[in-house]
Backbone as ProteinMPNN parsed JSONL, in Angstrom:
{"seq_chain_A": "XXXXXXXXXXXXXXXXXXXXXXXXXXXXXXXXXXXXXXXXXXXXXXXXXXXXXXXXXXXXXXXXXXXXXXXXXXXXXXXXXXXXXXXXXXXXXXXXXXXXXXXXXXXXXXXXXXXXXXXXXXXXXXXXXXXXXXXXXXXXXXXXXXXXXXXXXXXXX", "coords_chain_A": {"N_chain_A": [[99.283, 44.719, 144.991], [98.601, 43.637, 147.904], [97.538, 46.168, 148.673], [94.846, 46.759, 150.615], [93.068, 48.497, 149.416], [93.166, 48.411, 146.385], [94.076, 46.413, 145.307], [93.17, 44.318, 142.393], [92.8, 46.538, 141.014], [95.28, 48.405, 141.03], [96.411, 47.36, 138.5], [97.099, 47.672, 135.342], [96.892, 46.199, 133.011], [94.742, 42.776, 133.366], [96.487, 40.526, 132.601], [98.357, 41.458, 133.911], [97.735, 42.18, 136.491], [97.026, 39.145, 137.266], [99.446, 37.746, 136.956], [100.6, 38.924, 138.87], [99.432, 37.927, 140.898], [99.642, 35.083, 140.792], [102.624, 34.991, 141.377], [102.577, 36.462, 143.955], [100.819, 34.068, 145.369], [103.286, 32.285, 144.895], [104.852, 33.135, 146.414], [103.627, 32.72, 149.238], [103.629, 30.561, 149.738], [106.164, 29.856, 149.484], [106.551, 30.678, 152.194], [107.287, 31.35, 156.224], [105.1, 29.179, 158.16], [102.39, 30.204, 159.649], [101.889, 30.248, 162.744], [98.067, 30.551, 164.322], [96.932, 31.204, 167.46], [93.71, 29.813, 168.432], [90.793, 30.94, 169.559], [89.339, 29.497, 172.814], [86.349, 27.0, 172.261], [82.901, 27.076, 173.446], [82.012, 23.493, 174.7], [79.464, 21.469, 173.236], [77.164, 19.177, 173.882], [75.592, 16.756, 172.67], [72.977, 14.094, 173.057], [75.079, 12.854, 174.385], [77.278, 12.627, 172.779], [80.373, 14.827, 171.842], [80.108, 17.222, 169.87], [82.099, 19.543, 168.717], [84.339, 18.734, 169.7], [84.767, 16.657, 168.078], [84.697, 17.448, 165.593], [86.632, 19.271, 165.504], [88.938, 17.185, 165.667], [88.297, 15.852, 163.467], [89.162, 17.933, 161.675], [92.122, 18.502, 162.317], [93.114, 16.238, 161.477], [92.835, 15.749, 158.812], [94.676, 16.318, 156.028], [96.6, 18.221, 155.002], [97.098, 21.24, 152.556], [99.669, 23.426, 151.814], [99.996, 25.098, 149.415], [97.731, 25.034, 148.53], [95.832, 25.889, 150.44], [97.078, 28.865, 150.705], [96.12, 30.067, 147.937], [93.59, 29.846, 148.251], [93.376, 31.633, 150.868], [93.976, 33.996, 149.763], [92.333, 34.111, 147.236], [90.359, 34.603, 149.134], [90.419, 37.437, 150.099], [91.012, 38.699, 147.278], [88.878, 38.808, 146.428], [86.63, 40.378, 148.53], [85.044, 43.154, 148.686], [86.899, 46.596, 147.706], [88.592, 48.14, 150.243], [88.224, 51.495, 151.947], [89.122, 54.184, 150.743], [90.523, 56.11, 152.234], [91.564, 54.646, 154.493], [94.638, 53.46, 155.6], [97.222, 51.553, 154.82], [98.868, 49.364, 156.414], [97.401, 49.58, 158.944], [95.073, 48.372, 158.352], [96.078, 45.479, 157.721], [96.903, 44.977, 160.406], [94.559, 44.904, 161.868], [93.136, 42.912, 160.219], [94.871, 40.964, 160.748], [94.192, 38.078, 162.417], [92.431, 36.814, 160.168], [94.006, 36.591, 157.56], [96.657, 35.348, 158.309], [99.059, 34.418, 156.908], [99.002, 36.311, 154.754], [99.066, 38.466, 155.628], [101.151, 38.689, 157.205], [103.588, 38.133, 154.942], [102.659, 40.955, 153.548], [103.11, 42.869, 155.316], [106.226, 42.337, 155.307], [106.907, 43.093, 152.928], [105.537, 45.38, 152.441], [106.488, 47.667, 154.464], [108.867, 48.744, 153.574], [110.353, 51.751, 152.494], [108.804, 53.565, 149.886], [111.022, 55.121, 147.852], [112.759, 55.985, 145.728], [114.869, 58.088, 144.975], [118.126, 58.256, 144.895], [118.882, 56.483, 142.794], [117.141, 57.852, 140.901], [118.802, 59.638, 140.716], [121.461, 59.185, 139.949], [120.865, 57.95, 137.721], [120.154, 59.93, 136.393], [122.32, 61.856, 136.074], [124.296, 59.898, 135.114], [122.878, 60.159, 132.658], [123.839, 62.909, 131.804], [126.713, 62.782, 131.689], [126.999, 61.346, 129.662], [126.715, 62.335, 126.782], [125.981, 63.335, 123.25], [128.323, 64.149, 122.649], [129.912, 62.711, 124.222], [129.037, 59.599, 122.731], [130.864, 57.674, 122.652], [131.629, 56.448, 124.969], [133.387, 54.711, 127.154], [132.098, 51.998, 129.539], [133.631, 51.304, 131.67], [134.674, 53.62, 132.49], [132.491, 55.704, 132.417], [131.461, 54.419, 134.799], [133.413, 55.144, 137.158], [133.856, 57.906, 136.199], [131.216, 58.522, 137.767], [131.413, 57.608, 140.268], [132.833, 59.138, 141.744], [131.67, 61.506, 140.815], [129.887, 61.375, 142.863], [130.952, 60.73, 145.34], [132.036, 63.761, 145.579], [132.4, 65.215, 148.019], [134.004, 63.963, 149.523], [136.565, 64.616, 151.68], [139.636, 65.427, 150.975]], "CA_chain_A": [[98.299, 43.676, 145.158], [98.446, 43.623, 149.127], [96.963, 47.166, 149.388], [93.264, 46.589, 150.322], [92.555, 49.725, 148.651], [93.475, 49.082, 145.211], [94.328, 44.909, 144.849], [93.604, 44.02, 141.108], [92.811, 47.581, 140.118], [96.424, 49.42, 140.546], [97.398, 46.986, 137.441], [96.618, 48.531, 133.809], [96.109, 45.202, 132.278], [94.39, 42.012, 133.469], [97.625, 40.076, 132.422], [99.55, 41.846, 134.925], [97.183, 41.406, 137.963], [97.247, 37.528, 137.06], [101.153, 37.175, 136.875], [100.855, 39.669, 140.186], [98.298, 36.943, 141.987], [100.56, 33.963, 141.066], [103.91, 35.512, 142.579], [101.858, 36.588, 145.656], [100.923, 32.805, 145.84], [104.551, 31.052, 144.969], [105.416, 33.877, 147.568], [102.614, 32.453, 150.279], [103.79, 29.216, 149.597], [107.634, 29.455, 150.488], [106.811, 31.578, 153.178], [106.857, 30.135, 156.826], [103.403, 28.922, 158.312], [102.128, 31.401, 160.914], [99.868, 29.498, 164.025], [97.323, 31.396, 165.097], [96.076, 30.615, 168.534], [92.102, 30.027, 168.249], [89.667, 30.824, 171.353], [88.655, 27.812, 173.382], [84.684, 27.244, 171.998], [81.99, 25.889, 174.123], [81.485, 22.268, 174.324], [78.237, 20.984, 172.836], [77.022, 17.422, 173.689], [74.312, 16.056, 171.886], [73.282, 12.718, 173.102], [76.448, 11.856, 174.947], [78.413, 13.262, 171.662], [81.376, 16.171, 171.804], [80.326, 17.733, 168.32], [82.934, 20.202, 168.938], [85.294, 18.165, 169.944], [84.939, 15.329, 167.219], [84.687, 18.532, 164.228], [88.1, 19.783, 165.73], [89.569, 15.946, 165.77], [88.145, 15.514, 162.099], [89.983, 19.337, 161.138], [93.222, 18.309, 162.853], [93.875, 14.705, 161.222], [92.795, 16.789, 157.409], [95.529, 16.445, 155.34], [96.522, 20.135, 154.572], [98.208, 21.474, 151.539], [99.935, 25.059, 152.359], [99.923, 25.834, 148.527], [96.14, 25.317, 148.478], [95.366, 27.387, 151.694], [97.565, 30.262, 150.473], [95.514, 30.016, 147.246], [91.994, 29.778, 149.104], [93.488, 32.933, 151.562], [94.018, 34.953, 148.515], [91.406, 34.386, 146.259], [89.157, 35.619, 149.996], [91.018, 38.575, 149.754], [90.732, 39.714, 146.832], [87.693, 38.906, 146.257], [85.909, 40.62, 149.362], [85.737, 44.749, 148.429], [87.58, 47.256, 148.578], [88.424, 49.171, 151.552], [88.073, 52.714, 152.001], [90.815, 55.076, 150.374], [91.226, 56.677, 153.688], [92.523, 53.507, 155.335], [96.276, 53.117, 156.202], [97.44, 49.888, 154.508], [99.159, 48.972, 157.784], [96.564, 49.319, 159.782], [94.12, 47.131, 157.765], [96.616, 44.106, 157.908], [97.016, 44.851, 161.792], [93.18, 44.512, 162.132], [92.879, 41.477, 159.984], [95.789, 39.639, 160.477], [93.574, 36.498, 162.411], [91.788, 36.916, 159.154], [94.94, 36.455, 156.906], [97.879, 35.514, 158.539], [100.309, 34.699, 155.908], [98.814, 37.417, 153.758], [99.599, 39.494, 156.508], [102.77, 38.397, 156.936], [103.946, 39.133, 153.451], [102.627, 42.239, 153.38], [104.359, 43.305, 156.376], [107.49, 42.054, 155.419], [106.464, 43.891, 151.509], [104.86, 47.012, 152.747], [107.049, 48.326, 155.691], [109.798, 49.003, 152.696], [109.772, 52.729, 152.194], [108.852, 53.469, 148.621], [111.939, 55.82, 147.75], [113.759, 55.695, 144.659], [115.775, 59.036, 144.299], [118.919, 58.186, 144.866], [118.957, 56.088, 142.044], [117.045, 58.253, 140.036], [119.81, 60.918, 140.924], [122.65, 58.511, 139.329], [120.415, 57.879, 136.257], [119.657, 61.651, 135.571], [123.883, 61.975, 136.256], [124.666, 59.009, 133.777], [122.899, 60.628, 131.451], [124.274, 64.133, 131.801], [127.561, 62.365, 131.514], [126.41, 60.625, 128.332], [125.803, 63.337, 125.701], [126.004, 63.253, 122.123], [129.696, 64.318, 122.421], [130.349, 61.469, 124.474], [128.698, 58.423, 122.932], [131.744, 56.516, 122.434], [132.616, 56.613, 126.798], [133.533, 52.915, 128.248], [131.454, 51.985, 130.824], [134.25, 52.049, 133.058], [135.095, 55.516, 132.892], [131.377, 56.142, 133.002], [131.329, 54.278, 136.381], [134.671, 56.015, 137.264], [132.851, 59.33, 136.719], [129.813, 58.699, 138.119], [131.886, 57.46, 141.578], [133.878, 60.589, 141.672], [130.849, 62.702, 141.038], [128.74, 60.917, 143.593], [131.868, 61.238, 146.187], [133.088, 64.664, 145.822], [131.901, 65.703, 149.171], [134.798, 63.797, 150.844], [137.876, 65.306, 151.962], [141.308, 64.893, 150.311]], "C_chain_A": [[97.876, 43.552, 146.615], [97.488, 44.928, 149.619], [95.556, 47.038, 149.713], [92.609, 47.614, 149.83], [92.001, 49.999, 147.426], [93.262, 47.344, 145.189], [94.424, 44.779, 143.459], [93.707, 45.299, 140.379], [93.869, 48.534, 140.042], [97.006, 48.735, 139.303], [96.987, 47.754, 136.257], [96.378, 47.543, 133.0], [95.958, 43.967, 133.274], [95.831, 41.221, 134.102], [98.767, 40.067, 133.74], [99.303, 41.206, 136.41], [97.588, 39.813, 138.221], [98.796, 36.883, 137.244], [101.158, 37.891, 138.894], [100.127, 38.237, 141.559], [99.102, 35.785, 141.954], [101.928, 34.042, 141.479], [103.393, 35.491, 143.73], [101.779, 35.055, 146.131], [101.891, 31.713, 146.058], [105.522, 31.897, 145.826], [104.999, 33.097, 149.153], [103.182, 31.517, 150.568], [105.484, 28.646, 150.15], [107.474, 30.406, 151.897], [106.481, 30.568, 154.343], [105.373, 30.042, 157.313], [103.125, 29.502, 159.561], [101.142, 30.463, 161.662], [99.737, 30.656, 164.551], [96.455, 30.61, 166.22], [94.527, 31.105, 168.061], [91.595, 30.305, 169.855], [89.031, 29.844, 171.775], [86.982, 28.146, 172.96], [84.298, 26.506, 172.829], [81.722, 24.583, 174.217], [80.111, 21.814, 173.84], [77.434, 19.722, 172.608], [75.792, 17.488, 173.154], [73.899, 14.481, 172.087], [74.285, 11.861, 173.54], [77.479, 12.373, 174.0], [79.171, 14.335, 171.61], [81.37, 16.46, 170.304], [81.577, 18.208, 167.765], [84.51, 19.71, 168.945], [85.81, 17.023, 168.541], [85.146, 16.081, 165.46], [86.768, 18.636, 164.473], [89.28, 18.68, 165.439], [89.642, 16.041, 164.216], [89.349, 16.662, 161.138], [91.29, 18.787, 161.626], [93.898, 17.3, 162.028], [93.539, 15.492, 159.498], [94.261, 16.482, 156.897], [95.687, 18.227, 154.655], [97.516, 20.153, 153.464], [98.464, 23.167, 151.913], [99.618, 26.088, 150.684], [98.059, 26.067, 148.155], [95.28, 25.994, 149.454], [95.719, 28.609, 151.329], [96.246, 30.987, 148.961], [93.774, 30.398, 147.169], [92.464, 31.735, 149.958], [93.599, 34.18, 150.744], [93.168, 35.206, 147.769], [89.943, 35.139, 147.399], [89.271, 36.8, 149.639], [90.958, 39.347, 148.538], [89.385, 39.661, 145.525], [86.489, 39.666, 147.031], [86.772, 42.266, 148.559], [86.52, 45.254, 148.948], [87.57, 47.377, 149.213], [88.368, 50.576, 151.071], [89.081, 53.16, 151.48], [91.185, 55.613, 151.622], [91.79, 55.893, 154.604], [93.864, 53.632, 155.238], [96.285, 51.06, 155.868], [98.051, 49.129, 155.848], [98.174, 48.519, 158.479], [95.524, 48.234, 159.374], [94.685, 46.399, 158.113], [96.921, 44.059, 159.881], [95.714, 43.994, 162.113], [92.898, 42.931, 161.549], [94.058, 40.151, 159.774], [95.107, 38.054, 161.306], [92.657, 36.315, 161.209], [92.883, 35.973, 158.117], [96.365, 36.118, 157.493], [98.857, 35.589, 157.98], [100.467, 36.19, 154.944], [99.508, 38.75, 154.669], [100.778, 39.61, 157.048], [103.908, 38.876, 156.176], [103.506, 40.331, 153.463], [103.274, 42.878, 154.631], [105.52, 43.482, 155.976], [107.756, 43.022, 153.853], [106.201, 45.342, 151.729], [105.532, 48.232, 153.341], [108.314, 48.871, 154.592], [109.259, 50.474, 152.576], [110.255, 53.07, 150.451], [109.611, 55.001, 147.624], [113.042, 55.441, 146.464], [114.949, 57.373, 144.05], [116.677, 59.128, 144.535], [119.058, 56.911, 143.587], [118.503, 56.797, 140.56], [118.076, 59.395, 139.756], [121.004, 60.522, 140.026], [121.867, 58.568, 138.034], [120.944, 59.049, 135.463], [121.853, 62.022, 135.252], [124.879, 61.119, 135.234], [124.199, 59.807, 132.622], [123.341, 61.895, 131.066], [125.685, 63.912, 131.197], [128.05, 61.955, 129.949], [125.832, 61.447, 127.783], [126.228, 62.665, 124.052], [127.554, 63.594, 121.997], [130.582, 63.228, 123.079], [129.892, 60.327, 124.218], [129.904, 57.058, 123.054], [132.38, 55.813, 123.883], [132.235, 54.955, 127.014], [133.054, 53.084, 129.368], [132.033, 51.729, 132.229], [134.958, 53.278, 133.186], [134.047, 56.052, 132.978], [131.525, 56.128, 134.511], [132.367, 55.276, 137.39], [134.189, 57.507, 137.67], [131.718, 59.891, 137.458], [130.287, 58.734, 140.003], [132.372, 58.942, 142.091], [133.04, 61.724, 142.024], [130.369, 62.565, 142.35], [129.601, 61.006, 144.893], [132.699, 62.431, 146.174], [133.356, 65.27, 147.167], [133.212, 65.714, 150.137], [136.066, 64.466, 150.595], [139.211, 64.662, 151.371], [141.898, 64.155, 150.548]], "O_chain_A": [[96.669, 43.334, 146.715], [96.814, 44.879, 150.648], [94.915, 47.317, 148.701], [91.381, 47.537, 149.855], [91.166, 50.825, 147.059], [92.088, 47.012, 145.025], [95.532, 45.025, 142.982], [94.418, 45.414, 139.38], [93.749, 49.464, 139.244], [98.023, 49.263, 138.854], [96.334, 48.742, 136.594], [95.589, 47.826, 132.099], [96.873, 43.882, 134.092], [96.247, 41.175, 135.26], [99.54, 39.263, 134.26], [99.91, 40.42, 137.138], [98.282, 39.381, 139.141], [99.107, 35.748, 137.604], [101.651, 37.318, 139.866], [100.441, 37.923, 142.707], [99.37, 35.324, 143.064], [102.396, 33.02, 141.979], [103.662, 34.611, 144.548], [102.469, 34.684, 147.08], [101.801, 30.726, 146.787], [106.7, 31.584, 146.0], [105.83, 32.924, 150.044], [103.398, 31.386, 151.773], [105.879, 27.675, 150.796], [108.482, 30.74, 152.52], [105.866, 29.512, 154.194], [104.526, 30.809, 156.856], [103.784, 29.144, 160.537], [100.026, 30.059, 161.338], [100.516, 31.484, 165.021], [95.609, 29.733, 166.044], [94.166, 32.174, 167.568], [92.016, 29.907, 170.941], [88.145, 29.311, 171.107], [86.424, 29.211, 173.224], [84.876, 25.472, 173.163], [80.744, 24.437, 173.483], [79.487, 22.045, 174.876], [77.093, 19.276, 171.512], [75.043, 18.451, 173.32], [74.428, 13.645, 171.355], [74.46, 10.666, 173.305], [78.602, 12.556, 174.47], [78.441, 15.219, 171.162], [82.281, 16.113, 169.552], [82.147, 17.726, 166.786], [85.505, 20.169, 168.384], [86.957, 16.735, 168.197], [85.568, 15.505, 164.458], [87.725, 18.215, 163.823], [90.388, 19.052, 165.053], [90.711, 16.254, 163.643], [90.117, 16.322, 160.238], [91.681, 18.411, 160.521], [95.11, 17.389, 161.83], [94.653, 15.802, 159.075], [95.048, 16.445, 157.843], [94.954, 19.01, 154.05], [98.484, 19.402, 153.348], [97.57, 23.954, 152.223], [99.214, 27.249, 150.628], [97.441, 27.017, 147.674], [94.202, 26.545, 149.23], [94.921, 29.528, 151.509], [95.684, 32.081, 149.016], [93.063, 30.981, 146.35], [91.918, 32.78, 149.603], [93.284, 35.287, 151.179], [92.984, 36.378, 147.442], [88.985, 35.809, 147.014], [88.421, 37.345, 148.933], [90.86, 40.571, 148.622], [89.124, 40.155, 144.428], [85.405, 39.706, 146.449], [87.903, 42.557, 148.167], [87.014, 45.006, 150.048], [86.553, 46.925, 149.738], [88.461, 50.819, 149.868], [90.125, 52.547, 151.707], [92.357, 55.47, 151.973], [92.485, 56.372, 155.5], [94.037, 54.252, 154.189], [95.784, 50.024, 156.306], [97.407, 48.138, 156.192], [97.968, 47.324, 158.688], [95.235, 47.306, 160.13], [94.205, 46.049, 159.191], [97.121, 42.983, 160.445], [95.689, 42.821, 162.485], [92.538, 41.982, 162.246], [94.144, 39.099, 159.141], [95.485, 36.976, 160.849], [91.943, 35.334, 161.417], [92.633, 34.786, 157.908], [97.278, 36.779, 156.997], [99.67, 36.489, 158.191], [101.439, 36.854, 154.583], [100.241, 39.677, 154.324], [101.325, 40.681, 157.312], [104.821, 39.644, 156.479], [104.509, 41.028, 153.309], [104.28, 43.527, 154.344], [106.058, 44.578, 156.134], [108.829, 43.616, 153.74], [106.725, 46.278, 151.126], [105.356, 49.402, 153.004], [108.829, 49.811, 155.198], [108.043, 50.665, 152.544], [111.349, 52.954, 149.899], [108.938, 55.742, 146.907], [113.978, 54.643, 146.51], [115.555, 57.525, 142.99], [116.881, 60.34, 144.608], [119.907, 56.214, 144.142], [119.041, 56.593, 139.472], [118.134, 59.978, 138.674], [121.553, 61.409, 139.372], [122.326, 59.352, 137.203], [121.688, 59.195, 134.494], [122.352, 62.38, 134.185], [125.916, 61.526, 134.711], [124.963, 60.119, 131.708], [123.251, 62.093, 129.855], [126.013, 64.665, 130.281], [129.087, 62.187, 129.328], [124.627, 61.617, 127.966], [126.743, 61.557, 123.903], [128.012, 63.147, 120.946], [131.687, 62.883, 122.66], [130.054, 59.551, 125.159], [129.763, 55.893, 123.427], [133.269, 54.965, 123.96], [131.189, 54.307, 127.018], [133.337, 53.986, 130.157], [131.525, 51.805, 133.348], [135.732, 53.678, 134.056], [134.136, 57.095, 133.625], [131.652, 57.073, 135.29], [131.927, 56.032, 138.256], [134.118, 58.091, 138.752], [131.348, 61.038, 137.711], [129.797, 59.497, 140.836], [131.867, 59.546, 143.037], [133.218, 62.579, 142.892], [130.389, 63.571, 143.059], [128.892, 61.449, 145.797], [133.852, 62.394, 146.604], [134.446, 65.786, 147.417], [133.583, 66.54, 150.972], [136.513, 64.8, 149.497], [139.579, 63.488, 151.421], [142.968, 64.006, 149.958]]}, "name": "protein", "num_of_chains": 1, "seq": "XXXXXXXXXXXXXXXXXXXXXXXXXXXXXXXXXXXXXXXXXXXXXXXXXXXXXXXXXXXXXXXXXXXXXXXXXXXXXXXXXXXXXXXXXXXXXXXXXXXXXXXXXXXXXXXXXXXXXXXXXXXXXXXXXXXXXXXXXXXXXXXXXXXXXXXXXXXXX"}
């Protein structure tokens, strides 16, 4: 869901995206609240009046909800198009993290994981080698037993 590449379309049904978009958000939502310094803007009197100043006052005293910002920051996201396939998911969230901060946040903390599963698939394939038709009856602690054994023969006596 974070990749700007792909967002709702790596799911295969609807359903999924939708369960995927409300995790992302009860994710957003315990996560902590990132300040982003803003750039000092121009002053702009009008008549004696600090527009600028009296907008920023009005934004400040706002009552904020974090689950309804995360909600709002998300539905920008993945609503604005794709990106390019040739992008680097990294790099996108570098570029727009004053865009997204939390989003960018989470995906950081989501993304930077390297997506490696064969040492697990190595034990599977090894369980089941273990597990034939001549052994269905094996207790799953003499499976584990065997599987340790196999998976440590390497070490020394």
């Amino acid at each position: 869901m974070l990749d700007p590449r792909f967002k709702k379309e790596a799911f295969r049904s609807p359903f999924n995206a939708a369960e995927a978009i409300k995790a992302l958000e009860d994710e957003l939502t315990i996560s902590p609240t990132i300040e982003v310094e803003q750039e000092e803007q121009s002053q702009i009197e009008v008549d004696g009046l600090d527009l600028i100043g009296y907008v920023q006052e009005k934004c400040q005293t706002k009552i904020k909800n974090k689950r309804v910002d995360s909600i709002l920051a998300l539905r920008q996201f993945t609503e604005k198009p794709n990106s390019m396939q040739s992008l680097e998911t990294l790099t996108y969230w570098k570029t727009h993290f004053l865009e997204y901060p939390s989003l960018a946040a989470v995906a950081k903390r989501y993304l930077c994981i390297p997506a490696s599963s064969t040492e697990s698939e190595r034990m599977f394939i090894r369980a089941g080698q273990i597990i034939s038709d001549r052994r269905t009856s094996l207790k799953q602690k003499h499976l584990n037993t065997l599987l340790m054994l196999n998976r440590n023969q390497w070490l020394p006596d």
